[in-house]
C-alpha positions as CSV (number, residue, x, y, z in Angstrom):
1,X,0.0,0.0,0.0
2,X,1.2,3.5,-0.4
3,X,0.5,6.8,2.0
4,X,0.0,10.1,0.4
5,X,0.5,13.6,1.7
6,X,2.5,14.8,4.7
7,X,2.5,13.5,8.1
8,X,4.2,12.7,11.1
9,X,4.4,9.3,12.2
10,X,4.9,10.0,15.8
11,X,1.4,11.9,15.9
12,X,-0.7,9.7,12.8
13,X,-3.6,8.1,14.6
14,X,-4.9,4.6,13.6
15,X,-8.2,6.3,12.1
16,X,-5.8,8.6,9.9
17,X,-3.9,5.7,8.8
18,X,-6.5,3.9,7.9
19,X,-8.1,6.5,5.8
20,X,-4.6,8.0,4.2
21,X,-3.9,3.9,2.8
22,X,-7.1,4.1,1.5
23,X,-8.0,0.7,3.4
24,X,-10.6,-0.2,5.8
25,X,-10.7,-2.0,9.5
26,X,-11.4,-5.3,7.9
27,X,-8.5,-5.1,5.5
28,X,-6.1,-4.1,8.4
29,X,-7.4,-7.1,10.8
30,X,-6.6,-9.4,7.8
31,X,-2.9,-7.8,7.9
32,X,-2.7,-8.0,11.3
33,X,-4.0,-11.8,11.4
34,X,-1.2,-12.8,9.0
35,X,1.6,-11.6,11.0
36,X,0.5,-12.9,14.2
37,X,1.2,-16.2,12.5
38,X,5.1,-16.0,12.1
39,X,7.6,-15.6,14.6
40,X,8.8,-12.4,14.4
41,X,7.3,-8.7,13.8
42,X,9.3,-8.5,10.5
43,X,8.9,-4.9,9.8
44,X,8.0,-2.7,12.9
45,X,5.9,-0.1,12.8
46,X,5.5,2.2,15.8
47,X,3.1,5.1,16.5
48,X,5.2,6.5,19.5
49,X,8.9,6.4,20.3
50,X,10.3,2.8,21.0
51,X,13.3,4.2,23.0
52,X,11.3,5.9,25.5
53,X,13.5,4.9,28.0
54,X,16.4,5.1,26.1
55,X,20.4,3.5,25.9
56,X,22.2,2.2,28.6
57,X,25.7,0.0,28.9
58,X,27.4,-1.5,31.6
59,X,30.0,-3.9,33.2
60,X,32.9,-2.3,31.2
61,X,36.0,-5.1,30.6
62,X,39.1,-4.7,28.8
63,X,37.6,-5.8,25.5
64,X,34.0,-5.4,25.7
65,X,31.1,-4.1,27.4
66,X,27.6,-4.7,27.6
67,X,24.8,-2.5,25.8
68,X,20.7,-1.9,26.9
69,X,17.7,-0.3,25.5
70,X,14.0,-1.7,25.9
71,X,11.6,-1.4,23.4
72,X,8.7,0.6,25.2
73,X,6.7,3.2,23.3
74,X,4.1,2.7,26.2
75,X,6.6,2.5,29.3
76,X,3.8,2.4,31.9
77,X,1.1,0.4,30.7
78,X,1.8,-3.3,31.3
79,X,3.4,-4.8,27.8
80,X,4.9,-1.2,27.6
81,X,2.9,-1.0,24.5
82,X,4.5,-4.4,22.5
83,X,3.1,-7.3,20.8
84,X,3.4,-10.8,22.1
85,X,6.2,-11.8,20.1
86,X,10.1,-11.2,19.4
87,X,11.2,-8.1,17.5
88,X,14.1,-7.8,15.8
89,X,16.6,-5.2,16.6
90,X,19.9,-4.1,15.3
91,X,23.0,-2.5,17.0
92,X,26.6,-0.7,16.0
93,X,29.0,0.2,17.7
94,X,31.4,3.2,16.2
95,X,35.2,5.0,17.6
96,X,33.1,8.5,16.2
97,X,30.1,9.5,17.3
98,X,28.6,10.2,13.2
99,X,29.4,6.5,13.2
100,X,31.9,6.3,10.4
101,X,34.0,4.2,11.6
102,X,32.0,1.0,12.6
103,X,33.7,-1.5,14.5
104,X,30.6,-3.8,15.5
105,X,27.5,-4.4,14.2
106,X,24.5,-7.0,14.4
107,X,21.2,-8.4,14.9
108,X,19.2,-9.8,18.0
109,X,15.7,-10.0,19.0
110,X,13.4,-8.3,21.7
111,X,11.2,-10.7,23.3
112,X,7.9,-10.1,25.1
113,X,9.5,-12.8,28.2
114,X,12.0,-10.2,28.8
115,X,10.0,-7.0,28.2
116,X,11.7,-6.4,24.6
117,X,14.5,-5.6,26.1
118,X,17.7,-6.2,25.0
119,X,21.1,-7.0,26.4
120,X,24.2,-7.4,23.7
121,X,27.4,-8.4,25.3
122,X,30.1,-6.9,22.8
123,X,33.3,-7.9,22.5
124,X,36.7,-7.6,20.3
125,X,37.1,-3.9,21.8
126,X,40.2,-2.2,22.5
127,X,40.8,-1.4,26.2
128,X,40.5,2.3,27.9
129,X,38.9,3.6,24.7
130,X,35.8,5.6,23.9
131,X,32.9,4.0,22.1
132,X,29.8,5.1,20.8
133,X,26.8,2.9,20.2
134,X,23.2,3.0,18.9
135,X,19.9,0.5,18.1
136,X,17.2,0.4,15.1
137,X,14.3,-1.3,14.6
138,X,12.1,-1.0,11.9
139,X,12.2,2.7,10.8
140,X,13.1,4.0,14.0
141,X,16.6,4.5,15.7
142,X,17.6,4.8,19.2
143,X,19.5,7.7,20.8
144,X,23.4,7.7,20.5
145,X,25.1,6.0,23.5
146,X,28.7,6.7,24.8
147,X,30.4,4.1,26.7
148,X,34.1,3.5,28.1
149,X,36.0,-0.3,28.2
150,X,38.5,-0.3,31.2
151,X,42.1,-0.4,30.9
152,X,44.2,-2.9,30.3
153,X,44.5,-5.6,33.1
154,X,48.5,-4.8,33.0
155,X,47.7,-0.8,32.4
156,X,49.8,1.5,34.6
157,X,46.6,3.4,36.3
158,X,47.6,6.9,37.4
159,X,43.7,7.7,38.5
160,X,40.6,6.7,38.6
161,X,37.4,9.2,38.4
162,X,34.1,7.6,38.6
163,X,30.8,8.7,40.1
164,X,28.3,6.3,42.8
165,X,24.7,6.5,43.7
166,X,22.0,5.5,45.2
167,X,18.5,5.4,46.7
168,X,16.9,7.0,44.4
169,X,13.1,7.1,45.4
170,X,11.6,9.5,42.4
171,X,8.7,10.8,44.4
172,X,10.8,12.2,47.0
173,X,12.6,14.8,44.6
174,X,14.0,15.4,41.6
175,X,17.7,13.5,39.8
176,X,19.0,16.7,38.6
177,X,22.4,15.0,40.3
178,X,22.1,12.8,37.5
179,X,22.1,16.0,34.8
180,X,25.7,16.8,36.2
181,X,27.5,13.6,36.2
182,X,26.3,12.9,32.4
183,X,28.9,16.4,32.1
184,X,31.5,14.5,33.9
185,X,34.5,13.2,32.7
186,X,33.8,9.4,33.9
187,X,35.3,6.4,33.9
188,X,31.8,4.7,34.8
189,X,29.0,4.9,37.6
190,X,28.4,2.7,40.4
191,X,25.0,2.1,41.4
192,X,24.6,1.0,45.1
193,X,21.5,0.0,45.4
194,X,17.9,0.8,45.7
195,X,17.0,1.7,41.9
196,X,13.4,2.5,42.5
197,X,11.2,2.1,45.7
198,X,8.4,-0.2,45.7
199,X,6.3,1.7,48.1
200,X,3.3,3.8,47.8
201,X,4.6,7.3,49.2
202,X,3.3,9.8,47.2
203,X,5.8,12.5,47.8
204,X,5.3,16.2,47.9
205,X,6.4,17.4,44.4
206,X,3.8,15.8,42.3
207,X,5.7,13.1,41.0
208,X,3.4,10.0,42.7
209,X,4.6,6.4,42.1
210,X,3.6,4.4,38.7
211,X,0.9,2.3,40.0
212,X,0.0,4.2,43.1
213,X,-0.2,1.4,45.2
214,X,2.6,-0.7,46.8
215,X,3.9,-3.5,44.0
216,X,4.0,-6.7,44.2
217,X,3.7,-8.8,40.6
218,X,5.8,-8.7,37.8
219,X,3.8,-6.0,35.5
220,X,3.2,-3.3,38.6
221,X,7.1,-3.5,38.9
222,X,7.9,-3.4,35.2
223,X,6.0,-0.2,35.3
224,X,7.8,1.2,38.1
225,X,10.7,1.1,36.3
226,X,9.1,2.3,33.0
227,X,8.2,5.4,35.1
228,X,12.1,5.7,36.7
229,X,13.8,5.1,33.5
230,X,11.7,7.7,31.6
231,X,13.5,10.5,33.4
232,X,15.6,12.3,31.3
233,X,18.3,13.4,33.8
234,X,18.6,9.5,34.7
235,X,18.5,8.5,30.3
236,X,21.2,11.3,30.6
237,X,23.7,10.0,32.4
238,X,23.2,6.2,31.2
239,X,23.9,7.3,27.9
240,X,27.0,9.2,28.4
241,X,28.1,6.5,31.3
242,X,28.8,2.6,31.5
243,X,27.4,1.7,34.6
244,X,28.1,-1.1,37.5
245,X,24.9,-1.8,39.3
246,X,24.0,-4.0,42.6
247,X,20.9,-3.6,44.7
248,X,19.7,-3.0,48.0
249,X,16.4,-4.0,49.0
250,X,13.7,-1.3,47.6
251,X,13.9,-3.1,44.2
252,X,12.0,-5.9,45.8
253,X,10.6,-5.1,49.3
254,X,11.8,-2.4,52.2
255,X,14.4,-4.0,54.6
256,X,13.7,-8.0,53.1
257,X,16.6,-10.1,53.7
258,X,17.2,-13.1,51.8
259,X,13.7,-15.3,52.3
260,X,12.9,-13.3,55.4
261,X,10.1,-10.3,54.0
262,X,9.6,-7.0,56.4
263,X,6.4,-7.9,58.0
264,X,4.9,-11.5,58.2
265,X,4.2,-13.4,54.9
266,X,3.9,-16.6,53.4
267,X,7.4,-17.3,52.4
268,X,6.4,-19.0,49.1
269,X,4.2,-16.1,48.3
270,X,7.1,-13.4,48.8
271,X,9.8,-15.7,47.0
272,X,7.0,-15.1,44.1
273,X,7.2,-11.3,44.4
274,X,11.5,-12.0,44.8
275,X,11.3,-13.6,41.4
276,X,9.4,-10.8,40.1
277,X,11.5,-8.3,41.5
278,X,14.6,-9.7,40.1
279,X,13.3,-10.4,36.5
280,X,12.2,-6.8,36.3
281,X,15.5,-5.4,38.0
282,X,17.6,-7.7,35.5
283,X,15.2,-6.3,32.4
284,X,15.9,-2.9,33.2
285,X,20.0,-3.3,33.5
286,X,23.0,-3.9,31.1
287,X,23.6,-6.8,32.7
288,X,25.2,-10.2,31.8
289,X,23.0,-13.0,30.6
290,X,25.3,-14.5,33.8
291,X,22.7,-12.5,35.9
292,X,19.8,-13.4,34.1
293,X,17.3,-14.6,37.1
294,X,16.4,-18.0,37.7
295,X,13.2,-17.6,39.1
296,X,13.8,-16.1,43.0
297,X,17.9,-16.5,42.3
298,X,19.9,-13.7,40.5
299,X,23.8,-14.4,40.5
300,X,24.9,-10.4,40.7
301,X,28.3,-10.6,42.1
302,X,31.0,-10.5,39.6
303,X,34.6,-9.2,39.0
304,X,36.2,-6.0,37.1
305,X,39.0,-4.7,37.0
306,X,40.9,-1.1,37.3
């Protein structure tokens, strides 16, 4: 089919698509029906920014680092606006920032078990070295991320000037912090813990939690982070940072300790809120597939080197 006149595909509606291709409901449902039967959205379309929550990387080694994004162009609604089934997604990895001078490149997918997000362990980098990286899908392309490998294992190491943070609760104020170390000259950011609260304070500076309430499954906290990770101080600073993250306890439950919940609960019904928790925490990091979650287990302890 072809489209006529101008428009913007951010803003088209479904109504105006419809009646710019000249087709009507019934046509489009027969479309739609046929790709639900293969595997994979073959060709994208999106009528609101995929990158919402934009680039991230992480774990920086010698010769490789690990690069995020998650396909959400409705972060707070429970699929974050996705069909049930794998997109696919393309990466590159350039020394310039006009990405001239590729150095890696390739294809994955975004699945709706993992939110569509995405998580591409590069490798066959050179060590202490600037890198800038990016995403596509369909017709639309992410924002430009900047990332940093770490020296050398045998590197003589004069200094070392990185930035770490924590407990973040966005209700209780703004992360204009993270606006100033995005204009730092960083060798990464350490996260300490406590990523987003899972309470329901509502704050004072009208910025109340996404969902309201306290959360407990796998969907309220998938859009706690959606709401989190839509800052733009926060997409700020992962896109100009690799980042080292561990948690504390808010990304599941105030003051839990391994099986032991804060206040008196079934411990087979909390392990199934821990397994949420952790899926959602490991969807919304450039983590490892080492750390993917089995169930109420995540494996986040690991090694690097400076």
């Amino acid at each position: 089919m072809a489209l006529e006149g101008t428009w913007n595909r951010r803003d088209i509606s479904r109504r105006t698509l419809l009646g710019r291709a000249g087709i009507g409901a019934g046509a489009l449902a027969l479309y739609a029906a046929g790709f639900s039967q293969s595997k994979a959205w073959a060709k994208p379309f999106f009528a609101q920014d995929p990158f919402s929550l934009g680039v991230a990387s992480g774990d920086p080694l010698a010769d490789g680092v690990v690069l995020w994004t998650r396909l959400a162009p409705e972060p707070l609604s429970a699929d974050g606006g996705m069909p049930g089934r794998k997109v696919p997604v393309r990466y590159e990895v350039a020394r310039d920032e006009g990405f001239r001078d590729v150095v890696r490149k390739g294809n994955t997918f975004a699945t709706p078990e993992l939110a569509h997000s995405v998580h591409v362990e590069v490798e066959g980098l050179d060590p202490a070295r600037e890198y800038f990286y990016r995403f596509k899908t369909g017709p639309e392309e992410s924002p430009v991320g900047r990332t940093l490998t770490a020296p050398a294992a045998d590197a003589d190491l004069a200094e070392l000037t990185f930035a770490f943070v924590s407990c973040q609760n966005y209700p209780a104020g703004y992360f204009t912090a993270y606006r100033h170390i995005a204009e730092e000259d960083l060798a990464l950011v350490v996260h300490l813990g406590d990523y987003i609260y899972e309470g329901d304070g509502q704050g004072t500076i009208g910025r109340g939690p996404v969902p309201a309430a306290e959360i407990f499954s796998l969907s309220d906290y998938r859009k706690r982070y959606g709401q989190y990770k839509g800052d733009e101080d926060l997409q700020a600073a992962h896109a100009r940072h690799p980042f080292v993250v561990t948690w504390d306890d808010h990304e599941v439950e105030n003051n839990y300790a391994g099986e032991v919940p804060q206040d008196e609960e079934d411990t087979q019904r909390f392990l199934r809120r821990r397994a949420d928790a952790y899926q959602a925490y490991y969807e919304h990091q450039p983590l490892r597939l080492s750390a993917k979650p089995q169930g109420p287990d995540m494996r986040l302890y690991r090694r690097l080197t400076y």
